[in-house]
C-alpha positions as CSV (number, residue, x, y, z in Angstrom):
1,X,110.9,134.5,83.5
2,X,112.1,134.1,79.9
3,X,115.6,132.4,79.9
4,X,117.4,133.4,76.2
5,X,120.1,133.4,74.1
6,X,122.4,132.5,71.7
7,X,124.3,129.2,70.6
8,X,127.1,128.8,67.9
9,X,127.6,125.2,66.3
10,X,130.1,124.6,63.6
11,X,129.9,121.6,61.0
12,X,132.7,120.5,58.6
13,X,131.2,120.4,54.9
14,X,134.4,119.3,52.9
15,X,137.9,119.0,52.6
16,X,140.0,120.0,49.8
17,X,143.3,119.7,48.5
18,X,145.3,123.4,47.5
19,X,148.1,125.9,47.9
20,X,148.1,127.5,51.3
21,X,148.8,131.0,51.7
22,X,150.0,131.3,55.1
23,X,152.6,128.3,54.8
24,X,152.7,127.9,51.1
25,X,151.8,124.0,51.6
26,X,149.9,121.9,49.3
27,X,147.7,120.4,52.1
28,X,144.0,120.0,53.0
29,X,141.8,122.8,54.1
30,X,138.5,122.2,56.1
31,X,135.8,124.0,55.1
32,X,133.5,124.8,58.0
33,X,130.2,126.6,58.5
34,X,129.6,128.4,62.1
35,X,125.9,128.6,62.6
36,X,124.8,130.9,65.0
37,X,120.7,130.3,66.5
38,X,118.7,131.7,69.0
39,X,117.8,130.0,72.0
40,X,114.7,129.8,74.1
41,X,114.7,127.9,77.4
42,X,118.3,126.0,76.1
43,X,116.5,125.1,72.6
44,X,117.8,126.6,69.2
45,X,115.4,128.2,67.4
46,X,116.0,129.5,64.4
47,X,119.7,130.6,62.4
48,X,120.5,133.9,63.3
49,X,123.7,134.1,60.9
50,X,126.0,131.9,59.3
51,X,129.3,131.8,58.3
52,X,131.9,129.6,56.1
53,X,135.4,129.4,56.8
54,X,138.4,127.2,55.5
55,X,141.3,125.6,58.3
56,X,144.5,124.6,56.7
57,X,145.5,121.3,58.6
58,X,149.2,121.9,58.4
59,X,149.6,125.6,59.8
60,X,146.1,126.3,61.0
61,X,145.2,129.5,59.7
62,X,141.5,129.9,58.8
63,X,140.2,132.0,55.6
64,X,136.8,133.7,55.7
65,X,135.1,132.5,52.8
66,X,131.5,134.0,51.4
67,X,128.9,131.6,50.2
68,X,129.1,131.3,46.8
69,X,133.1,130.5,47.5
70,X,131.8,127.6,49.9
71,X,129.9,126.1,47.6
72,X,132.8,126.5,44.7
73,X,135.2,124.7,47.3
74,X,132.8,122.0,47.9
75,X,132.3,121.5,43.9
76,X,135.9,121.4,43.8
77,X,136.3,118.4,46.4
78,X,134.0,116.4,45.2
79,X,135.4,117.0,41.4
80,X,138.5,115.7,42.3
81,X,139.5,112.0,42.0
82,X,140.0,109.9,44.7
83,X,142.8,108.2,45.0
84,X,143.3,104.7,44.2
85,X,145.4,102.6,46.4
86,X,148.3,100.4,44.7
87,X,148.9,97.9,47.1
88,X,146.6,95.6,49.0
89,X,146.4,96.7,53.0
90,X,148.6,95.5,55.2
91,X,147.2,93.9,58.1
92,X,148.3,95.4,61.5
93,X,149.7,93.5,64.1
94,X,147.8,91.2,66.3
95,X,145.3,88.7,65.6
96,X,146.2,87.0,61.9
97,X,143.1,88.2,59.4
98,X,141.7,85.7,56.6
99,X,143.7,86.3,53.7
100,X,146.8,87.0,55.0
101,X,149.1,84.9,56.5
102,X,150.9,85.6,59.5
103,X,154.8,86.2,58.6
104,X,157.1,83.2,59.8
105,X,154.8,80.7,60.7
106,X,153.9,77.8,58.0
107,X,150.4,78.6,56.8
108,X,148.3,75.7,55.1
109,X,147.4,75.7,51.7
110,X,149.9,78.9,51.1
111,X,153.5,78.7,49.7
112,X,156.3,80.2,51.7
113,X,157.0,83.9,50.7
114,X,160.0,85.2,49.5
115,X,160.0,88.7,50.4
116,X,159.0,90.3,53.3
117,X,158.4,94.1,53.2
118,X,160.1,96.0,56.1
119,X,159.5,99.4,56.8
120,X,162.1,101.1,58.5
121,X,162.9,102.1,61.9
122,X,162.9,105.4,63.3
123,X,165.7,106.4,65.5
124,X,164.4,107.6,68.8
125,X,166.2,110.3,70.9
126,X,166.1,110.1,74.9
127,X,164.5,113.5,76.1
128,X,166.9,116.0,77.5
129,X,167.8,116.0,80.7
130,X,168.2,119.7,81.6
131,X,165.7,122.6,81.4
């Protein structure tokens, strides 16, 4: 008894920045390729087809793409500069990490700062009551 069939994996390849044209969002789109391979006894075999396909991550709608656009989407993420950050990371709270003091305690060898950066508070909304 032979015990066949079929499996379909899907691997994210890139991500890229562009115009939606479902939502009309600048946001990122995954590109994707769905593999599908033939199985003998559970084991993939060989590719029996594959196909590429882009997910915007702010509406969700997915764009068939051919090969030769995959691979022009790839070139184009990893054409684009990354960003640089401005600022030094803010530690999280917690433990204190080297480097950064823990706000409102006396640290040694470290002056007394000035500023303190707050971030500002969202106002939360009880949930409704009534169906």
């Amino acid at each position: 008894m032979l015990i066949y069939g079929w499996r379909k994996s899907v691997q994210e390849l890139a991500t890229a920045t562009y115009l939606c044209g479902n939502c009309q969002n600048p946001s990122a789109h995954a590109l994707r390729r769905a593999v599908t391979k033939f199985t003998l006894f559970f084991i993939p075999l060989f590719p029996i087809s594959s196909k590429y396909f882009t997910v915007c991550t702010f509406c969700g709608m997915t764009n068939k793409l051919t090969k030769d656009e995959a691979q022009q989407v790839q070139a184009m993420q990893q054409q684009a500069p990354q960003p640089v950050p401005q600022q030094p990371p803010v530690p999280q709270a917690g433990y204190p990490q080297a480097g950064h003091p823990q706000a409102g305690y006396p640290q040694p060898g470290h002056a007394p700062q000035q500023h303190v950066q707050q971030y500002p508070q969202q106002q939360i909304q009880p949930p409704r009551q009534g169906f």
